[in-house]
N, C-alpha and C positions, 0 to 999 in steps of 0.2 A: 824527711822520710817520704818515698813515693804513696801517692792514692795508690789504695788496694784498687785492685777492679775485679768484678763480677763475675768472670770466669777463673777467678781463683775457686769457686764453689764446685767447679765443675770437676775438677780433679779430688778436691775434699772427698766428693760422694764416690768417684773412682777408688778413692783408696780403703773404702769402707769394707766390701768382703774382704780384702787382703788380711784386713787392722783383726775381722772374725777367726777367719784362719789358724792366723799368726798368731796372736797374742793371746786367743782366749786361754790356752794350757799354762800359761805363764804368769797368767792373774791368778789363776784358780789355784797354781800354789801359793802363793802369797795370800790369797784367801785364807788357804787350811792353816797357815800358821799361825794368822792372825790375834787369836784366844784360844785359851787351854780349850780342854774337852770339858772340865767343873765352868766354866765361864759360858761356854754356847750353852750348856745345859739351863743355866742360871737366869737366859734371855728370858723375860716375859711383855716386855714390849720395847718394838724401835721406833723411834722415830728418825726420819729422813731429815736432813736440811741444807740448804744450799741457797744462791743467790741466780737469777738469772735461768741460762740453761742449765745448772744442777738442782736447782728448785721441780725443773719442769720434768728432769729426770727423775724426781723423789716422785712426781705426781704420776708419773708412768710406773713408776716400780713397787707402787704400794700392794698393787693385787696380785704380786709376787710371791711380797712376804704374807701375805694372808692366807694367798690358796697355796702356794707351795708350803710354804713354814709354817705356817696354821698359828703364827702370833700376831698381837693386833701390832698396829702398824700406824704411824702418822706423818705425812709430809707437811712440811712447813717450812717458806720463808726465813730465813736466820733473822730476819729481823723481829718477825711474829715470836721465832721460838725464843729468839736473847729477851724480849721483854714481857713476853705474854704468857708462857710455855714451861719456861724452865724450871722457873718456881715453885709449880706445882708436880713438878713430876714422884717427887719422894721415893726415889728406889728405896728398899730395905738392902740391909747386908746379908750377902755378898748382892754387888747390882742387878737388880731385875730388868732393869732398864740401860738400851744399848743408841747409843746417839753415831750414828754415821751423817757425818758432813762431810760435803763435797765442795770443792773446790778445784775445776782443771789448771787453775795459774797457782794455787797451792798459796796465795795473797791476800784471798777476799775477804776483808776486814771485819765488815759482819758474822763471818762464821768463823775467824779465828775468834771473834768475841762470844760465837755462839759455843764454841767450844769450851773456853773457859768457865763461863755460866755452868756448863751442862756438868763441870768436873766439879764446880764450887757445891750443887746440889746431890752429888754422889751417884754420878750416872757412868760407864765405861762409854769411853769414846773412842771412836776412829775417824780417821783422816781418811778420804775417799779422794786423792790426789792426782794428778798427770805430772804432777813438779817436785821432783826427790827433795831433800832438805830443804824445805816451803817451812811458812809461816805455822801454817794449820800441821804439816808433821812433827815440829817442836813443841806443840804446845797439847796435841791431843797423845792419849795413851798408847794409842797404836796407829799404824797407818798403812795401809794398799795404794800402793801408788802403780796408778792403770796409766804408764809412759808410755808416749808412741814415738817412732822413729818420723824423721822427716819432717818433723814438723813445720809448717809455715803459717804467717798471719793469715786470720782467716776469720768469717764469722765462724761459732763451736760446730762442725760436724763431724769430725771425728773424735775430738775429744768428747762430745756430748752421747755418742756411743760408747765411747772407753766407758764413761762413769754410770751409763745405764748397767754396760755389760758387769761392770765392777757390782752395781748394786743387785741384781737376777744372781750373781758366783754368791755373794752374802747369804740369799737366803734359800739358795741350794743347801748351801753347808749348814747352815743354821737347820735346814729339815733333817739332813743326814745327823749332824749330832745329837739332836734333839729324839731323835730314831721314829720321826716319822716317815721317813724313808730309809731302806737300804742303800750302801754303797754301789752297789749297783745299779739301783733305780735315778741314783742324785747322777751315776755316771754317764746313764743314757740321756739325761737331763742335758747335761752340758754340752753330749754328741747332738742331740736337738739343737742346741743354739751352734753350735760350728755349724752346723749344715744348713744354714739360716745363709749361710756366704752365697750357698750357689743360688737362693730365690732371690737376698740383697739384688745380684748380677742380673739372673731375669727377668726382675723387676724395672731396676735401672733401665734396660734396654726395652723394656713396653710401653715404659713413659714416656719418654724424653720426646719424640714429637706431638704427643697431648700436650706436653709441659708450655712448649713453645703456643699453641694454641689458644691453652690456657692463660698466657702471659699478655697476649695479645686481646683476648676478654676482658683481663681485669685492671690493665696498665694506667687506663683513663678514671677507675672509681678513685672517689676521697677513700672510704672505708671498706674493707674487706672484712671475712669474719670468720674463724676456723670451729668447726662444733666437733664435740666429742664428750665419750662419759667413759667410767674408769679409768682405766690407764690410757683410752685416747683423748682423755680429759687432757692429759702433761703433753700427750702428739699434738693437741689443737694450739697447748699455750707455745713447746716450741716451737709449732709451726708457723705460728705470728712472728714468733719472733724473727725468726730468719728472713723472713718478707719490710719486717721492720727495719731489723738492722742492712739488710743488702739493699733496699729500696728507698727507706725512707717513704714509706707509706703506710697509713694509720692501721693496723691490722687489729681487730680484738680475738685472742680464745678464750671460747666460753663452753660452759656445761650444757648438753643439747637441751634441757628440762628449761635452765635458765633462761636459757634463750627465749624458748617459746614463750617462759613468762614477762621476758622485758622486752630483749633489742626486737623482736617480730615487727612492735609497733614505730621501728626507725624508718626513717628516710634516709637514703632515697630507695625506691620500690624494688628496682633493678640492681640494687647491690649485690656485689657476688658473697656466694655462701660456701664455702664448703663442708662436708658432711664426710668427714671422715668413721666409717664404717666396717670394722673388721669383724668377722661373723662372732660372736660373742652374746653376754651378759643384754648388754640393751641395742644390739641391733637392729631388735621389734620396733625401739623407740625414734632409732636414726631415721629407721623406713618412713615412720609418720612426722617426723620433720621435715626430710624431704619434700615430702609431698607437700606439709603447710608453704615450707618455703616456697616452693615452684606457685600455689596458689596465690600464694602473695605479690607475684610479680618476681620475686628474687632469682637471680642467673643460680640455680644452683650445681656445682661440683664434688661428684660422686667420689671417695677416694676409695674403693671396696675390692672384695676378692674379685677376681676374672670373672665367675660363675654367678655373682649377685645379679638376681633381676630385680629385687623387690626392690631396693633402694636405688639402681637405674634408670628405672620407669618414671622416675623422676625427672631424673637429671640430664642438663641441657648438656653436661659432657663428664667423661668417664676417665679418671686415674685408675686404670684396675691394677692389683699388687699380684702379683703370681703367687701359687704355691698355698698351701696348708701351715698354719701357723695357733699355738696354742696362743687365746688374746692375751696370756701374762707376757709373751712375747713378741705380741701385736707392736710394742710400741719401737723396735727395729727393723721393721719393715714400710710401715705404714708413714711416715713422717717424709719418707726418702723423696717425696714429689716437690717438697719446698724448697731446696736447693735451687732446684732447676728452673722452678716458675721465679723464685727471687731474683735467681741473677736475670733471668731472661725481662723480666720489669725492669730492674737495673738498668740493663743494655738500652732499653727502646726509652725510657726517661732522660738518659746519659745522667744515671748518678754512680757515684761510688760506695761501698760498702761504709756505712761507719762514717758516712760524709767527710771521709778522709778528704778527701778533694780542696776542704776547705779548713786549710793549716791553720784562721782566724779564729775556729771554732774548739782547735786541740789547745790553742797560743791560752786563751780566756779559759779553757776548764781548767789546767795545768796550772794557772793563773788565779783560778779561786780557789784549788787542793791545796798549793803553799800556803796560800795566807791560812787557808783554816788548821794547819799542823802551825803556824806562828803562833794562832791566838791559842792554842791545846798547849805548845810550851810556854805561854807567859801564864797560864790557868798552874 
């Protein structure tokens, strides 16, 4: 199989308003079908789970279901939830309790096992998929499969939008049945997130020579670090990741709170920071991180609306994201800068996405998966 290379990202994030456009009226029936009207009534709590990038989509999409659907709400790890999680959940009859897992390869082994778990303690499940007849829609009770056309290998950016946008359609509808919204009100809801396509586009086009910029600031650190709270809590974690997986550079996301009380005191002084900031819940907080960071010595980068000063004033350089955005929806626009700074590292490191590059590396993992399904069939 050929190395991916780095400018595969680039088209990823091109085809992201399209994927808005196009596909959201098409998930969103597949939403409404999803559970009776006595079953969404019935929700009193979800939790989110997933592996990877659907993990970090559960962590962006929690204050969706909270302030939209007004139920509480918990993202977690399939690993955290299959051993830590499940066991206590006790729905009563009929389930008060609603488990959507995600998976975009529709394969992830931990969340088909999280699923089972979650059925074994009388929870209604869903499968929150990109892969029609997948692992995880065999085995959960229901399934929303957020398919995109075109698909190519790639690190997750458009399916990691499919499955956010799949998870904001949930608990749209979840408000509407529940009748904290009108039909009406969940509809203009949805017309807000399509029109998210045209800021996606003027977004995209405001960055992209920052990005390269950016790329060229932070190519030479060991350690980078993405901050955020709430839902730009899940934008900082996948936006490690993509810097991770396209680069192969140590990236942490972390909670901006956390931060100031551990990594501040890291070396080295000059590490870059970024401070992803969409006007919201604790962007009082980003402002005063910022500023710690910049005092520290640290390169910090701004990722905020066009019109932020408070958290600029800071910063040694500026991602600004265009447009007005409620922060439950902060986390589709805001993350879009990582694409571009990853591959652009990529590029000027000469690595490959997934260190594809180095067959040695696919030959030995491939190679430790079989024996461990050998020693599972001699067990």
């Amino acid at each position: 199989m050929e190395p991916l290379k780095p400018e595969v990202m680039f088209g990823q994030v091109a085809g992201l308003a399209g994927d808005l456009r196009q596909l959201t009226r098409p998930f969103e029936q597949q939403v409404r079908a999803v559970l009776t009207p006595s079953e969404w009534k019935a929700v009193k709590k979800v939790y989110l789970t997933g592996d990877g990038d659907s993990y970090h989509a559960s962590c962006a999409a929690e204050m969706a279901f909270q302030v939209i659907a007004d139920v509480a709400c918990e993202p977690l790890s399939a690993q955290r939830f299959l051993d830590y999680r499940a066991a206590w959940m006790r729905p009563a009859t009929p389930p008060h309790t609603l488990v959507i897992a995600t998976s975009a390869s529709g394969g992830t082994e931990r969340v088909v096992q999280a699923i089972e778990r979650a059925k074994e303690y009388g929870a209604l499940t869903v499968a929150l998929t990109g892969t029609p007849n997948s692992a995880v829609t065999q085995v959960a009770d229901r399934s929303v499969v957020v398919e995109l056309p075109h698909k190519e290998r790639s690190p997750g950016i458009r399916t990691y939008q499919a499955s956010l946008v799949g998870m904001l359609l949930v608990a749209m509808q979840l408000a509407e049945r529940q009748g904290r919204y009108a039909q009406e009100e969940t509809d203009r809801l949805r017309q807000e997130l399509i029109a998210l396509a045209d800021v996606v586009d003027a977004t995209t086009n405001a960055i992209q020579a920052g990005c390269r910029e950016v790329a060229d600031m932070i190519a030479a650190s060991p350690i980078v670090v993405m901050l955020g709270s709430g839902p730009s809590y899940g934008t900082a974690l996948y936006s490690a990741a993509k810097l991770v997986e396209a680069a192969g550079v140590f990236v942490l996301g972390q909670d901006l709170e956390e931060w100031w009380h551990v990594e501040r005191f890291a070396y080295p002084l000059d590490m870059p920071v970024f401070v992803i900031a969409p006007p919201g819940r604790s962007h009082w907080r980003a402002q005063s991180v910022a500023a710690t960071a910049r005092g520290l010595g640290r390169r910090v980068i701004a990722v905020t609306h066009t019109d932020d000063t408070e958290v600029t004033r800071h910063a040694h350089m500026v991602l600004p994201v265009q447009g007005e955005v409620r922060e439950e929806f902060s986390p589709l626009l805001y993350p879009l800068f990582t694409s571009y700074v990853a591959a652009h590292v990529a590029e000027r490191l000469g690595r490959c996405p997934f260190q594809s590059d180095r067959p040695e590396l696919l030959r030995s993992v491939n190679a430790y998966f079989a024996s461990q399904r050998q020693d599972a069939g001699r067990d």
